[in-house]
C-alpha positions in Angstrom: 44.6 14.7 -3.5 41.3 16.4 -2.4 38.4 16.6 -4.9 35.6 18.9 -3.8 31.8 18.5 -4.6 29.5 21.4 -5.3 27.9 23.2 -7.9 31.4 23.9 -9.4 33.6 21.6 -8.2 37.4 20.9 -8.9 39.3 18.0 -8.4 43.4 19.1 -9.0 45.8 16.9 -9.3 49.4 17.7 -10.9 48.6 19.1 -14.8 45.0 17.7 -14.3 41.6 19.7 -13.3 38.5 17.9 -13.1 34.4 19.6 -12.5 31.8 17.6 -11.1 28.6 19.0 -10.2 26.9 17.8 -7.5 25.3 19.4 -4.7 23.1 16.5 -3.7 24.7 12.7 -2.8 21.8 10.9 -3.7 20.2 8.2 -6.6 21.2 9.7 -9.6 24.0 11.5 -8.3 25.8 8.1 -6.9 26.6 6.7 -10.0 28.1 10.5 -11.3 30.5 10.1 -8.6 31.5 6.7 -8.9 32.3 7.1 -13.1 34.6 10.2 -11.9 36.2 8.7 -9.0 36.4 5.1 -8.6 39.1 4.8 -11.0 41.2 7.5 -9.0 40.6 6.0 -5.2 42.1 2.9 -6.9 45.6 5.0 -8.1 46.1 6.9 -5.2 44.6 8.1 -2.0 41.3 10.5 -2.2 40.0 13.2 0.0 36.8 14.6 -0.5 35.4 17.8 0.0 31.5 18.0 0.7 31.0 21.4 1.5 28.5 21.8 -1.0 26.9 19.0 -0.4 23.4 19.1 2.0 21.6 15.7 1.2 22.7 12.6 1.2 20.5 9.4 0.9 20.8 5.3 0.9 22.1 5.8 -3.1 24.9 8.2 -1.7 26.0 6.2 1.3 26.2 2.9 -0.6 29.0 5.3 -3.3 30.9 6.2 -0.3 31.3 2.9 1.1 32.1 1.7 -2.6 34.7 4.1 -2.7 35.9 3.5 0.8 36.4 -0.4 -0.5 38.3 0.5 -3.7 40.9 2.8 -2.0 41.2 0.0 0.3 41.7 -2.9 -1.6 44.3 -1.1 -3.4 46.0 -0.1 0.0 44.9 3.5 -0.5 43.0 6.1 1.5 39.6 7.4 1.0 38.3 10.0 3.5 35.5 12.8 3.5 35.4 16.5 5.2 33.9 19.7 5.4 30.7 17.5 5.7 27.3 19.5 6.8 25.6 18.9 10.0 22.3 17.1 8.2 24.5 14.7 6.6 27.2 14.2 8.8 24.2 12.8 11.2 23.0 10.6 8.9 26.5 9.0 8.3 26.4 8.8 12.5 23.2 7.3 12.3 24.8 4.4 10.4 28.1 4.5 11.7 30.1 5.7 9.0 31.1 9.2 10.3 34.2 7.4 11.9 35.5 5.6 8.9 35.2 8.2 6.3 35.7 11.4 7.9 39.4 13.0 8.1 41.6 12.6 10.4 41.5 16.4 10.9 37.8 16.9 10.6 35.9 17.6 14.1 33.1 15.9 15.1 31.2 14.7 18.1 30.3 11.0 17.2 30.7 7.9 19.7 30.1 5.3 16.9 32.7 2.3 16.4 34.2 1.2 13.0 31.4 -1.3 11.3 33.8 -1.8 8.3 37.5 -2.6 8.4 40.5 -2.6 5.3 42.5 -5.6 5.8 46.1 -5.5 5.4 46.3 -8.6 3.2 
């Protein structure tokens, strides 16, 4: 499933559509995300969108990790794309552009992991 974030964005899932409006990833914003998506990155596996989404602060990076963790601990997925260049350098800066982005998504970091999901 991919759930995109901007200033109209859609999740869609089979017979489901969900709106969150967020432009912004940061203190405020963080806990917005979570409520909507926590409980999904525990079901099934996640992808989100961020095209919309230009900021991105300590508040923001502490949701993604969180829901990194929960689609892990359930033996699930949780990946981000289409991220901009200002915040895909912040999520370098701290080593995260190589757990969260896609598979698919291009980018030019030489970062390692700092947080592994455990098979057990």
């Amino acid at each position: 499933m991919t759930m995109t974030i901007c200033s109209k964005t859609v999740a869609r899932e089979p017979g489901q559509e969900t709106t969150i409006e967020i432009t912004e990833l940061v203190r405020g914003y963080d806990q917005v995300l979570l409520n909507r998506v926590e409980a999904l990155a525990a079901r099934q596996s996640v992808e989100l969108d961020l095209t919309a989404v230009d900021r991105i602060d300590a508040a923001g990076i502490a949701a993604l990790v969180t829901l990194y963790a929960t689609a892990c601990q359930a033996g699930h997925t949780f990946t981000i794309s289409n991220v901009s260049p200002r915040v895909l350098r912040i999520l370098a800066l701290v080593g995260l552009d190589r757990i969260l982005m896609s598979q698919n998504a291009v980018h030019d970091s030489h970062s390692g992991p700092l947080l592994e999901c455990t098979a057990a």
